[in-house]
C-alpha positions, 0 to 999 in steps of 0.5 A: 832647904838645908834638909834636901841640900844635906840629903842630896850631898850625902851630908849626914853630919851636917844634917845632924847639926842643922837638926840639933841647932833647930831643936835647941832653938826650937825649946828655947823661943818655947821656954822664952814664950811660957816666961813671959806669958806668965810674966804678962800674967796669962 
């Protein structure tokens, strides 16, 4: 949704935030997960 919004609107560096703040979420949910499964002893 916020992909096409900032498409359609010409919004580029909007865009391009909304990317960067989904990728940093992205590694840390992925680092988090690998902490406490090795935590769990997995």
């Amino acid at each position: 949704l916020v992909y096409s919004k900032a498409i359609l609107e010409s919004d580029y560096p909007a865009a391009c935030v909304v990317a960067v703040v989904n990728i940093v979420l992205s590694v840390g949910l992925y680092s988090l997960y690998r902490v406490v499964s090795r935590r769990a002893g997995a």
